[in-house]
Backbone as XML, in Angstrom:
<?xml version="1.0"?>
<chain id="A" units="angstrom">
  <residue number="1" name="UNK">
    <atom name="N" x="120.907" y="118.836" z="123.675"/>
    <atom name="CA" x="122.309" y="118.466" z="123.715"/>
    <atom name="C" x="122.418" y="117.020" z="124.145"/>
  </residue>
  <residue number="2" name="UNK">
    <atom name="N" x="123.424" y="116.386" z="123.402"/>
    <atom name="CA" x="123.320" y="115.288" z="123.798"/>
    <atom name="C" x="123.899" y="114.996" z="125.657"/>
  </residue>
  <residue number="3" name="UNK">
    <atom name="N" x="123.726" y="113.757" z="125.889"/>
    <atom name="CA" x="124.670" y="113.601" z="127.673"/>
    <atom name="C" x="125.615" y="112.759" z="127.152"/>
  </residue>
  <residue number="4" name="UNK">
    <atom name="N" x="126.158" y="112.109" z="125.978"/>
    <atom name="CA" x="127.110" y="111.395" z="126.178"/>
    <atom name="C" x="128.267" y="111.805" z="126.645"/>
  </residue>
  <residue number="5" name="UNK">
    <atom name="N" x="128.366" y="111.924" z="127.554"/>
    <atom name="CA" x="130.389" y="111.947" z="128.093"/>
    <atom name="C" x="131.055" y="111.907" z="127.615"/>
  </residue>
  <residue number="6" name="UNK">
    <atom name="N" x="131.758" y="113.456" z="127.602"/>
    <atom name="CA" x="132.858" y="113.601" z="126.455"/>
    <atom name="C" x="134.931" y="113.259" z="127.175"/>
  </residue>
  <residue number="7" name="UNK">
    <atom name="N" x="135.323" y="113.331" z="126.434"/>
    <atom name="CA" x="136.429" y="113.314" z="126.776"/>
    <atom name="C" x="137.394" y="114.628" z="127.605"/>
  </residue>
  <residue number="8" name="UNK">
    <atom name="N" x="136.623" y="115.630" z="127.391"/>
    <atom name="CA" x="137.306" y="116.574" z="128.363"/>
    <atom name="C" x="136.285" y="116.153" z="129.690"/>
  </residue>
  <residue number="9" name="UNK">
    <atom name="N" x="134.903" y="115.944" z="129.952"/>
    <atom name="CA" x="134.382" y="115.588" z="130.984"/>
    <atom name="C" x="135.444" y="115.102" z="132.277"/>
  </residue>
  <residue number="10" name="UNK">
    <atom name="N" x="135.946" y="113.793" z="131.341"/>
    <atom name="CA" x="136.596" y="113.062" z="131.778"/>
    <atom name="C" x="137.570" y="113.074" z="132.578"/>
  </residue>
  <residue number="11" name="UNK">
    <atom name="N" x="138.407" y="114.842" z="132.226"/>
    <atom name="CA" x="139.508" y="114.997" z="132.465"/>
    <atom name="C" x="138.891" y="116.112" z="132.959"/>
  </residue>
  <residue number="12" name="UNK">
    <atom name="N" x="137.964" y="116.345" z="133.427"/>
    <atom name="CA" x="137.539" y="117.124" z="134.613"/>
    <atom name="C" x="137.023" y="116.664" z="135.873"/>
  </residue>
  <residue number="13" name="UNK">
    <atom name="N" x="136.193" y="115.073" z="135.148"/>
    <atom name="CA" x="136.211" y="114.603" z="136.386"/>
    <atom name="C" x="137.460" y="113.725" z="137.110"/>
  </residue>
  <residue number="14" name="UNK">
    <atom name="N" x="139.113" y="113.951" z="136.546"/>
    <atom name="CA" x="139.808" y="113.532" z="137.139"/>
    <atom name="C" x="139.833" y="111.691" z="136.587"/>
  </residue>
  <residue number="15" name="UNK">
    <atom name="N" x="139.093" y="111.107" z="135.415"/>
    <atom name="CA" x="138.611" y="109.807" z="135.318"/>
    <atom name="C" x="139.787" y="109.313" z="134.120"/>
  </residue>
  <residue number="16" name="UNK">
    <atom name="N" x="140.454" y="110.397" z="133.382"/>
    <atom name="CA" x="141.727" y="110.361" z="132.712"/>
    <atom name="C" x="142.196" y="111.799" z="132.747"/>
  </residue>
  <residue number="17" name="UNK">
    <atom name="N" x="144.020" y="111.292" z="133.013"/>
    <atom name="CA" x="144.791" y="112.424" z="132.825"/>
    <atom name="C" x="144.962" y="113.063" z="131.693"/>
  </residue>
  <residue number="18" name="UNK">
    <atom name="N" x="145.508" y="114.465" z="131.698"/>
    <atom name="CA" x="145.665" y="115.336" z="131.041"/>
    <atom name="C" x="146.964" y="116.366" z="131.459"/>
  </residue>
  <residue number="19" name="UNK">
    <atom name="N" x="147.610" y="116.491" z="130.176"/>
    <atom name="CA" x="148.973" y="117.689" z="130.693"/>
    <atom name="C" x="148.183" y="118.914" z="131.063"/>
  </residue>
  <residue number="20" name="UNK">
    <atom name="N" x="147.757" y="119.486" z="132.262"/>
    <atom name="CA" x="147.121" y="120.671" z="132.906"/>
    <atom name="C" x="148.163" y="121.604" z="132.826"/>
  </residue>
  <residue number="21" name="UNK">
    <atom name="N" x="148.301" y="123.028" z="132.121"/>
    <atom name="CA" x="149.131" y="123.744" z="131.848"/>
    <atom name="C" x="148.454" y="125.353" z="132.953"/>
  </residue>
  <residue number="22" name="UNK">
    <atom name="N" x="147.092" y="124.942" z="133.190"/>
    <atom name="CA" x="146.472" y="126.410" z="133.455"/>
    <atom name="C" x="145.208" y="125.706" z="134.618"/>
  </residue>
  <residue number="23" name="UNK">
    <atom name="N" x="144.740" y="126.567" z="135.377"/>
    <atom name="CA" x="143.649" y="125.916" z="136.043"/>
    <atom name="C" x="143.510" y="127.011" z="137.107"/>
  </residue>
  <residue number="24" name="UNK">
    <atom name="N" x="141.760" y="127.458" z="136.773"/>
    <atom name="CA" x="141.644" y="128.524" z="138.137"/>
    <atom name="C" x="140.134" y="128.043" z="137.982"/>
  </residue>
  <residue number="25" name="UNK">
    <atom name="N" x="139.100" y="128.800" z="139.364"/>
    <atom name="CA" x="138.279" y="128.068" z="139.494"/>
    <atom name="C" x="137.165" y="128.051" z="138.135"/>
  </residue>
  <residue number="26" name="UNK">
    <atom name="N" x="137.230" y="128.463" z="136.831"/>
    <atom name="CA" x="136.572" y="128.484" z="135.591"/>
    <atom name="C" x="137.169" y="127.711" z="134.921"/>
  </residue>
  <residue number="27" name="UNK">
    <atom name="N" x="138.063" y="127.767" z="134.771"/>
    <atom name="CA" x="138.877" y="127.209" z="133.699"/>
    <atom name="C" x="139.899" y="125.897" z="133.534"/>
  </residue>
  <residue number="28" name="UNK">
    <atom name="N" x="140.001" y="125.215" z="132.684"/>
    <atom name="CA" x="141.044" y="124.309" z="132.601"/>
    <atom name="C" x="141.360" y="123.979" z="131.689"/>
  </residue>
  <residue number="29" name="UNK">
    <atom name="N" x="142.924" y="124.124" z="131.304"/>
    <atom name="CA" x="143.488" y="124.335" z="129.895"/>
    <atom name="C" x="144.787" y="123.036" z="129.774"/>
  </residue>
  <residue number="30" name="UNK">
    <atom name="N" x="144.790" y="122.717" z="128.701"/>
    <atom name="CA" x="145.710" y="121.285" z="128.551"/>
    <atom name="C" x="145.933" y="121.549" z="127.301"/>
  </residue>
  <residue number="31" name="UNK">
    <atom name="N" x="147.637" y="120.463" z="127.034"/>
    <atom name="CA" x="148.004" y="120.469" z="126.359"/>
    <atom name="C" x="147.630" y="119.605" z="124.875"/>
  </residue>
  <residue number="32" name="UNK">
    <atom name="N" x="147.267" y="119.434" z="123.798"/>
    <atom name="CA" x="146.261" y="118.999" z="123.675"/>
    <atom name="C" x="147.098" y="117.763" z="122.845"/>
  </residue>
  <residue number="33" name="UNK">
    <atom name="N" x="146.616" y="116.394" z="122.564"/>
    <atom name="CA" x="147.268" y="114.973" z="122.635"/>
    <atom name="C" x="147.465" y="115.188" z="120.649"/>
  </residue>
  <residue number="34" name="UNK">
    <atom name="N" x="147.292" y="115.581" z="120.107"/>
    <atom name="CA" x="147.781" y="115.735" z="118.841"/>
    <atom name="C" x="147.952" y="117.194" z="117.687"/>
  </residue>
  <residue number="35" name="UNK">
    <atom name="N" x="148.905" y="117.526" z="118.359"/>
    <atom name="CA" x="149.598" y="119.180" z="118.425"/>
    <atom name="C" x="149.771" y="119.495" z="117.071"/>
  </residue>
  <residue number="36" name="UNK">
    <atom name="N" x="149.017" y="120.763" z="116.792"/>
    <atom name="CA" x="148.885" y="121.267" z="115.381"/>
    <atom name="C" x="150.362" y="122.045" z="115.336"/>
  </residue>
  <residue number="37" name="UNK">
    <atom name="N" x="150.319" y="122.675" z="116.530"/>
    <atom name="CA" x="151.968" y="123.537" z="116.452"/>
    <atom name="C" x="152.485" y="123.373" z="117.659"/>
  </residue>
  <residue number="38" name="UNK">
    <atom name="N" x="153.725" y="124.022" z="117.701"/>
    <atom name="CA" x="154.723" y="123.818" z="118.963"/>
    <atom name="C" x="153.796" y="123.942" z="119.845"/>
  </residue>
  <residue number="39" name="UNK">
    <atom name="N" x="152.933" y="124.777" z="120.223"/>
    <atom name="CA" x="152.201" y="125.029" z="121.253"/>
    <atom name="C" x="150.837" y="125.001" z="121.183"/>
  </residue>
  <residue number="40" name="UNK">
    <atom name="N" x="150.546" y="123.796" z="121.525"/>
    <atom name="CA" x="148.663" y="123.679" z="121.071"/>
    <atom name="C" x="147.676" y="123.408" z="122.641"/>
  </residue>
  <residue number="41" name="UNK">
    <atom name="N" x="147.221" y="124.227" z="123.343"/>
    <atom name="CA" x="146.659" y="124.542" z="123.835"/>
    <atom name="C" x="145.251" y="124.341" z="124.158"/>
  </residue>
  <residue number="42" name="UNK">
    <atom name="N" x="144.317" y="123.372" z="124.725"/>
    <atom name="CA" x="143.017" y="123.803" z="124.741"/>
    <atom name="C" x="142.682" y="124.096" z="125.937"/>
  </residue>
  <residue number="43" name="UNK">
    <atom name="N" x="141.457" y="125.063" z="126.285"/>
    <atom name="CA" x="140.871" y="125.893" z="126.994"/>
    <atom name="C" x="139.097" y="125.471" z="127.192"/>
  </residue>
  <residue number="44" name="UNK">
    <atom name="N" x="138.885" y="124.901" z="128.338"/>
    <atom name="CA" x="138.092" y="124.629" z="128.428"/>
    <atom name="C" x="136.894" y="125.190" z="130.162"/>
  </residue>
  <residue number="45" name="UNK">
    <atom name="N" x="135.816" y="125.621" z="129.480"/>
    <atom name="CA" x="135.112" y="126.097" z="131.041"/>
    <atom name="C" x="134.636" y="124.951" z="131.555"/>
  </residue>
  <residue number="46" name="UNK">
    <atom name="N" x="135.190" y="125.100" z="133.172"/>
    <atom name="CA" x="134.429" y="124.257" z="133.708"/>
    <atom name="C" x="133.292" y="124.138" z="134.610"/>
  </residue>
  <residue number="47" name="UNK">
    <atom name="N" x="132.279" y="125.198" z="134.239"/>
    <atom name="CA" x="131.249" y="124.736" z="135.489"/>
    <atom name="C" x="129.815" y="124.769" z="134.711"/>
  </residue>
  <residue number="48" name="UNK">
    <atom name="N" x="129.641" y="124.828" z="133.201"/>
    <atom name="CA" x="128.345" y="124.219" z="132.586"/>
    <atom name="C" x="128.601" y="123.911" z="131.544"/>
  </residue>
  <residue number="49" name="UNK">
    <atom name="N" x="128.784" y="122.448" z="131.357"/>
    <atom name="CA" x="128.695" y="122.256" z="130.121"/>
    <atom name="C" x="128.063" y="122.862" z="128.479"/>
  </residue>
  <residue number="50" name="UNK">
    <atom name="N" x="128.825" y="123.497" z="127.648"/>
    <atom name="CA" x="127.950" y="123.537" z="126.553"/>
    <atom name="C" x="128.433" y="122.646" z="125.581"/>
  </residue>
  <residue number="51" name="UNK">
    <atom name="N" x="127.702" y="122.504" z="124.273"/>
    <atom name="CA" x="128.334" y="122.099" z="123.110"/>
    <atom name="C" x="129.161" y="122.396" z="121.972"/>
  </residue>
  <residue number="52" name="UNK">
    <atom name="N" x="129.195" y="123.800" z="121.930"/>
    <atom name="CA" x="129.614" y="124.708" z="120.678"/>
    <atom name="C" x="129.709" y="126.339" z="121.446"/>
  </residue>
  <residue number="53" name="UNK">
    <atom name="N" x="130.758" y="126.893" z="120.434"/>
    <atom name="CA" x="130.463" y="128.848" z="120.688"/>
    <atom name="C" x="128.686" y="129.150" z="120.634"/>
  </residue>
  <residue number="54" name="UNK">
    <atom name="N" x="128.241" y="128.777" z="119.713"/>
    <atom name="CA" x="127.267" y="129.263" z="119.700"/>
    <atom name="C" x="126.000" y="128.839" z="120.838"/>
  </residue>
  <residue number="55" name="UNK">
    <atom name="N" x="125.944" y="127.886" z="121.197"/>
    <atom name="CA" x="124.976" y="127.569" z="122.696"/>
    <atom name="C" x="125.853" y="128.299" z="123.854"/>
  </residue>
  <residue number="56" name="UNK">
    <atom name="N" x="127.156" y="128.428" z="124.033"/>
    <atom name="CA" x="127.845" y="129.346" z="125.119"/>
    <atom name="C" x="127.155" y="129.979" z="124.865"/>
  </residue>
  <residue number="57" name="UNK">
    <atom name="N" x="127.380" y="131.133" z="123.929"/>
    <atom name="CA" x="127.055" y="132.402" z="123.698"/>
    <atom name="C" x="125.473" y="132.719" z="124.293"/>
  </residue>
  <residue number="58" name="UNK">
    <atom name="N" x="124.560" y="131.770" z="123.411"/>
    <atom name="CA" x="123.536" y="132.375" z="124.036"/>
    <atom name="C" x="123.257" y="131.913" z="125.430"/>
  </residue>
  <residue number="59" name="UNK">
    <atom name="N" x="123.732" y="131.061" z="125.798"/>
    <atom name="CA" x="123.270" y="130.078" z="127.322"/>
    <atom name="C" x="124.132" y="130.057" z="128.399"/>
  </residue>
  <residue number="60" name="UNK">
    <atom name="N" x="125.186" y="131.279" z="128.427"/>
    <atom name="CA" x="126.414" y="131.135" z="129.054"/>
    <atom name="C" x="127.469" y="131.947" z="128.704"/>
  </residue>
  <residue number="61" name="UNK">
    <atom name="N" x="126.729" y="133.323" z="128.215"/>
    <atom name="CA" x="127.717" y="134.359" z="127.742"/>
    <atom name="C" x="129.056" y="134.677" z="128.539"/>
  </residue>
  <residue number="62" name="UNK">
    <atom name="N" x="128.694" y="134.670" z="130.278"/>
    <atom name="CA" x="130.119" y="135.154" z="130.980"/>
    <atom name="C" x="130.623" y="133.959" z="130.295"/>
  </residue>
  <residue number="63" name="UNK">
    <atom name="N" x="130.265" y="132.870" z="130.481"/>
    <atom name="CA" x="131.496" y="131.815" z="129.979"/>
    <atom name="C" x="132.588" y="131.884" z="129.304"/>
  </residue>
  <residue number="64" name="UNK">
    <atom name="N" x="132.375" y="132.579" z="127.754"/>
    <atom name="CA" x="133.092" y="133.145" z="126.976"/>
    <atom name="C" x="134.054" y="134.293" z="127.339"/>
  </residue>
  <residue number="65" name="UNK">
    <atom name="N" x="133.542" y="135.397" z="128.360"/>
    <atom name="CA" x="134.531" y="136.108" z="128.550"/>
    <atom name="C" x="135.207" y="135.355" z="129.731"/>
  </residue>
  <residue number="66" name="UNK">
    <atom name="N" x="134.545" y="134.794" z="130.584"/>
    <atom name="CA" x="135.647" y="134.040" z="131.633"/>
    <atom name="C" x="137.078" y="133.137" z="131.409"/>
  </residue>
  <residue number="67" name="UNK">
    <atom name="N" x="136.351" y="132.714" z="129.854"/>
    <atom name="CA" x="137.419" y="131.775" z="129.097"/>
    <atom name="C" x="138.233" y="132.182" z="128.335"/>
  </residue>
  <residue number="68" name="UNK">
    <atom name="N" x="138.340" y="133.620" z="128.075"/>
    <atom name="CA" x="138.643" y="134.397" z="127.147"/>
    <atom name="C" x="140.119" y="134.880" z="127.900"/>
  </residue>
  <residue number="69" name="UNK">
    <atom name="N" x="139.751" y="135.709" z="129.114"/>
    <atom name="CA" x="139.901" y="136.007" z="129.979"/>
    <atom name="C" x="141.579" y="135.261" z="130.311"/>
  </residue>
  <residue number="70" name="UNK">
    <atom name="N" x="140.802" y="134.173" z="130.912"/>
    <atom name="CA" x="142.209" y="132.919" z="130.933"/>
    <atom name="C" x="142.755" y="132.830" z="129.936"/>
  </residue>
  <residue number="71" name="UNK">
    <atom name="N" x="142.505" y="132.536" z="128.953"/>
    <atom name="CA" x="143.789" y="132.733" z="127.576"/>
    <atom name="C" x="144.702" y="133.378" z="127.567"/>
  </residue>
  <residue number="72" name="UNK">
    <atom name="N" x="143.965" y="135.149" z="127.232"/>
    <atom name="CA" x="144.727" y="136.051" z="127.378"/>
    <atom name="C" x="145.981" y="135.947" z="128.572"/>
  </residue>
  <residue number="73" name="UNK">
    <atom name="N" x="145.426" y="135.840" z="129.531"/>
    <atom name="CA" x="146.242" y="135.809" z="131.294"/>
    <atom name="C" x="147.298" y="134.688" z="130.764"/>
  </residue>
  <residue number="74" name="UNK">
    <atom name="N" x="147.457" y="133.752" z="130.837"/>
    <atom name="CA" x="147.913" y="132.372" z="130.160"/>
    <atom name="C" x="148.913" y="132.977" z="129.354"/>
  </residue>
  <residue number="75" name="UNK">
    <atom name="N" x="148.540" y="133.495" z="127.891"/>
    <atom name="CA" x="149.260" y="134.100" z="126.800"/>
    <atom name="C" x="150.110" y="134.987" z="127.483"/>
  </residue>
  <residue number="76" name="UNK">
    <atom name="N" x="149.928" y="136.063" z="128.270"/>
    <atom name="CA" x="150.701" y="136.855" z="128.865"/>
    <atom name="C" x="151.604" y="136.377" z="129.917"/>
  </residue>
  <residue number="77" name="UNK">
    <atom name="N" x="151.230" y="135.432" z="130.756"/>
    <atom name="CA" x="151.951" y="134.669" z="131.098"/>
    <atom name="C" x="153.474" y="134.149" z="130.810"/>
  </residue>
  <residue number="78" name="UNK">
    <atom name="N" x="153.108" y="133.651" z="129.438"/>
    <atom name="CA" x="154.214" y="132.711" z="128.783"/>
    <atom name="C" x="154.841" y="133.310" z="127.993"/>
  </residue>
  <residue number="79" name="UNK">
    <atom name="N" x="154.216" y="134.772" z="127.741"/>
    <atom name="CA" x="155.108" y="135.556" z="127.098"/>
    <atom name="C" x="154.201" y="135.874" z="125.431"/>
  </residue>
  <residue number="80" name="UNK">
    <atom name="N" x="153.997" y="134.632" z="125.398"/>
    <atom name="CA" x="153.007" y="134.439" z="123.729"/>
    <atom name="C" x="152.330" y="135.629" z="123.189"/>
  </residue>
  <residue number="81" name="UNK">
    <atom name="N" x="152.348" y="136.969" z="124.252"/>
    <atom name="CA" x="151.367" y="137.666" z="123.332"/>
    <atom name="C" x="152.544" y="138.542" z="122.750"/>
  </residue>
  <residue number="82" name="UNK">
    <atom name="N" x="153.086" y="138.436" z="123.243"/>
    <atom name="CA" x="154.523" y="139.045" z="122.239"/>
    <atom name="C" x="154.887" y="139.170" z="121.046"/>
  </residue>
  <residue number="83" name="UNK">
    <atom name="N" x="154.749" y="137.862" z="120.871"/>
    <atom name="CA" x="155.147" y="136.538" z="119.299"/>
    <atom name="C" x="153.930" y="136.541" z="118.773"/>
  </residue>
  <residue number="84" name="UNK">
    <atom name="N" x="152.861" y="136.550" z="119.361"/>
    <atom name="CA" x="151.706" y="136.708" z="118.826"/>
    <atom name="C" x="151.018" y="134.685" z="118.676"/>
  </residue>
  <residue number="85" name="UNK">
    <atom name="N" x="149.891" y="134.237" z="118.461"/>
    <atom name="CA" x="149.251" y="133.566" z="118.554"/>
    <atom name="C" x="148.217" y="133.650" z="117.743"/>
  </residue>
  <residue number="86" name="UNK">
    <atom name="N" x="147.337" y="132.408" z="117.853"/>
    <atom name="CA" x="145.938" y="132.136" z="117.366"/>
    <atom name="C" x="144.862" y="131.391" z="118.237"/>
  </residue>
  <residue number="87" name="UNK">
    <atom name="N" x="143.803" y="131.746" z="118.171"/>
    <atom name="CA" x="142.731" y="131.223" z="118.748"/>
    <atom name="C" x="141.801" y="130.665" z="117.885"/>
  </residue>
  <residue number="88" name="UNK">
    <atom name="N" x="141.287" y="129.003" z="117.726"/>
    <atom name="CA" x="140.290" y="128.514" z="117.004"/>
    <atom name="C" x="139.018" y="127.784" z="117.698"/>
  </residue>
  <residue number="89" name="UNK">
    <atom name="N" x="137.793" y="127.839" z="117.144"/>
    <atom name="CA" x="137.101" y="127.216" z="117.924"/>
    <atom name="C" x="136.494" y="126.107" z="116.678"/>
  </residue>
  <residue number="90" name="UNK">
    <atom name="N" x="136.183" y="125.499" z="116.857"/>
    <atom name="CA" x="135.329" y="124.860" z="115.622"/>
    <atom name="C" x="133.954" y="124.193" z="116.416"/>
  </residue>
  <residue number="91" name="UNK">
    <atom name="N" x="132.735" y="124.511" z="115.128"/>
    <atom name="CA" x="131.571" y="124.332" z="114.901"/>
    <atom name="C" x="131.124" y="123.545" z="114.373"/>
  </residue>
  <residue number="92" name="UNK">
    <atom name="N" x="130.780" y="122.175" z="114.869"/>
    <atom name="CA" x="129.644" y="121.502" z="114.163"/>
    <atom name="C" x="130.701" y="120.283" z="112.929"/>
  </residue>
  <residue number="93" name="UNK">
    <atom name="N" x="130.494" y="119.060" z="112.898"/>
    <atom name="CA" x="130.759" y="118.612" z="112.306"/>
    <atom name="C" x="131.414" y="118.858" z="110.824"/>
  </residue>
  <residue number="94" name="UNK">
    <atom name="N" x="130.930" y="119.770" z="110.568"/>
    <atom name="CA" x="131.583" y="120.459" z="108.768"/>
    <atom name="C" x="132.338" y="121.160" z="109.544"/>
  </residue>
  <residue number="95" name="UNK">
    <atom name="N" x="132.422" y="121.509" z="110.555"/>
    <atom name="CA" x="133.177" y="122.952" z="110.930"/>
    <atom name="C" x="134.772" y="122.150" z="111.706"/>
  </residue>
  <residue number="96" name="UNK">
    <atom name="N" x="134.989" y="120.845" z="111.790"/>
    <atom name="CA" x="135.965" y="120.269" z="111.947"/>
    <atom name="C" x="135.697" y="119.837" z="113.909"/>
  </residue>
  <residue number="97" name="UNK">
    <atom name="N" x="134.856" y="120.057" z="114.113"/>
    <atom name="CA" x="134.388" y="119.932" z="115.180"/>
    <atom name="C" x="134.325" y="118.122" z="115.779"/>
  </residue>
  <residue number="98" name="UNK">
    <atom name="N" x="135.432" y="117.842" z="116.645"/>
    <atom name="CA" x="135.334" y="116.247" z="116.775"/>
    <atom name="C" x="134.359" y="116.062" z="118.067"/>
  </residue>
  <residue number="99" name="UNK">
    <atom name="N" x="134.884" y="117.194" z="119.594"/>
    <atom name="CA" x="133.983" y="116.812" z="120.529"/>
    <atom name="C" x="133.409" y="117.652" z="120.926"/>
  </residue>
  <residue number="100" name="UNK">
    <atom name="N" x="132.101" y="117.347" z="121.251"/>
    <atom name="CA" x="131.133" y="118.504" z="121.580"/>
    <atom name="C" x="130.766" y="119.041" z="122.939"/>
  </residue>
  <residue number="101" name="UNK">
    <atom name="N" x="131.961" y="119.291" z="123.327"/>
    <atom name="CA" x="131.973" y="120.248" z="124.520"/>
    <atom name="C" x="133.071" y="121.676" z="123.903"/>
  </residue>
  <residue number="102" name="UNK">
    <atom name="N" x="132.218" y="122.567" z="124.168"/>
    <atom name="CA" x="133.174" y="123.938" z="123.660"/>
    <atom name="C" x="134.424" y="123.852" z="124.422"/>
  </residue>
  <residue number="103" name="UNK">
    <atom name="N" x="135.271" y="124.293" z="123.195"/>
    <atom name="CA" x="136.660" y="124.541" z="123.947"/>
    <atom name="C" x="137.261" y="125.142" z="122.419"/>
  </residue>
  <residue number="104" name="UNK">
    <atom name="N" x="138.572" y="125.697" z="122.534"/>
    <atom name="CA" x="139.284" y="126.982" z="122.071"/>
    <atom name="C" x="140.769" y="126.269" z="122.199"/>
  </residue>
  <residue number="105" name="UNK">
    <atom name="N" x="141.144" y="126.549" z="120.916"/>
    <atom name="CA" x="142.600" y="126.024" z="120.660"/>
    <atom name="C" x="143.228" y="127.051" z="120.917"/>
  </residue>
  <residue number="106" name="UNK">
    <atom name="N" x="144.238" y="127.236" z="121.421"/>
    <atom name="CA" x="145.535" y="128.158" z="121.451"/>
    <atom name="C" x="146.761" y="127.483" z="120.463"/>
  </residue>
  <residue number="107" name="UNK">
    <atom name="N" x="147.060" y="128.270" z="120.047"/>
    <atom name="CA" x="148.190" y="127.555" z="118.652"/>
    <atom name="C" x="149.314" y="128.785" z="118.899"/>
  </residue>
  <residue number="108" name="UNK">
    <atom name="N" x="150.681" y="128.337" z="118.755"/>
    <atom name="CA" x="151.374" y="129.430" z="119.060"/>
    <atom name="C" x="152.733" y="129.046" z="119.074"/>
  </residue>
  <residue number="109" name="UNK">
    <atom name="N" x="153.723" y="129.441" z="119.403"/>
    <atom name="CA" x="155.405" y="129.769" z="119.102"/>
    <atom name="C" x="155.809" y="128.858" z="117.067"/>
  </residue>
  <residue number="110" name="UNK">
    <atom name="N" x="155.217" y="129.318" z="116.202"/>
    <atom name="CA" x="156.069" y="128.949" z="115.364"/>
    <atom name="C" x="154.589" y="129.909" z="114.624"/>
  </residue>
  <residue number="111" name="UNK">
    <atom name="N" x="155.050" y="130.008" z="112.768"/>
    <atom name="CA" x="154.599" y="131.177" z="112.182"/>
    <atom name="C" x="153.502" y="130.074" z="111.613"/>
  </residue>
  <residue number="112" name="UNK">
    <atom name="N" x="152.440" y="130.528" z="111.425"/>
    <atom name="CA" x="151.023" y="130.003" z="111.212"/>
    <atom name="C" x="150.584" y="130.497" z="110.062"/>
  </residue>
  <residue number="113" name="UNK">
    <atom name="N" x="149.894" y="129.603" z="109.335"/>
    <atom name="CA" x="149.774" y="130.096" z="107.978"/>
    <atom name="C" x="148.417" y="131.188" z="107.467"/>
  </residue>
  <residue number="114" name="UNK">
    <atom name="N" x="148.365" y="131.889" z="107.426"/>
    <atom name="CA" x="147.058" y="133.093" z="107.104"/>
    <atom name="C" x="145.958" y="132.801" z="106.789"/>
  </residue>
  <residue number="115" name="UNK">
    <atom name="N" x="144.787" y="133.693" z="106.529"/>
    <atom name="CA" x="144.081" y="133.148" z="106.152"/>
    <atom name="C" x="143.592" y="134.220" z="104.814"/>
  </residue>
  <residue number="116" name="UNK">
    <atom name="N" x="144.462" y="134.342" z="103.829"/>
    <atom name="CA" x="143.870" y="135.263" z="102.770"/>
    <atom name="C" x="144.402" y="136.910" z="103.017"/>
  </residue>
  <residue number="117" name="UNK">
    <atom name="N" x="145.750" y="136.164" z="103.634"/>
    <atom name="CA" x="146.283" y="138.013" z="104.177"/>
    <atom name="C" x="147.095" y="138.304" z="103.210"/>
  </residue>
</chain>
C-alpha cells in the first residue's frame, strides 16, 4: 500500500476541516465536498488504515462491520432508513475509485436511479 497521505488522513488528523456529521470512537463520517445527491455522506474507519473493500475485508474484517454498523445507526438516526438509501464503495481506479483510503458513500433523500431494476 502506498503511504502517501490521503485526504481523509488529513481530516483525521484534524490538518483540514471537514463537515463531521457522525463520529464515535471507529468511525468518522462527513459530508462529502462534491454531492452526488441531497445527501452524500462518507464513512470512514478510523483506527487502520486500508486502501479498498477488499484489503479491509481480508486485513480488517471487524472494520467493515464496525463501519457498517455506524451507517446503519446514522441512517436510523436521521430517519433515512425509512425513505430508504444507498451505499457505494468504489474499487480501484476503473472502479471510479479517486482516494485510496476505504470509505462508503451514503447517498440519500431524493430517488436514485437503479441499476437494471
Amino acid at each position: 500500500m502506498s503511504d502517501e497521505v490521503t485526504i481523509f488522513e488529513k481530516i483525521l488528523n484534524k490538518e483540514i476541516s471537514a463537515d463531521i456529521v457522525f463520529e464515535n470512537e471507529k468511525v468518522l463520517a462527513f459530508n462529502d465536498i462534491s454531492p452526488q445527491a441531497k445527501t452524500h455522506i462518507l464513512f470512514i474507519h478510523k483506527l487502520k488504515k486500508t486502501k479498498n473493500l477488499s484489503e479491509m475485508v481480508m486485513d480488517e474484517p471487524e472494520q467493515v462491520l464496525e463501519t457498517f454498523q455506524a451507517i446503519a445507526n446514522y441512517a436510523q438516526e436521521k430517519g433515512l432508513d425509512k425513505s430508504g438509501y444507498r451505499i457505494v464503495t468504489n474499487q480501484g481506479v476503473s472502479g471510479g475509485q479517486s482516494v485510496f483510503y476505504t470509505h462508503f458513500h451514503l447517498l440519500a433523500d431524493q430517488a436514485l436511479g437503479g441499476f437494471g431494476n
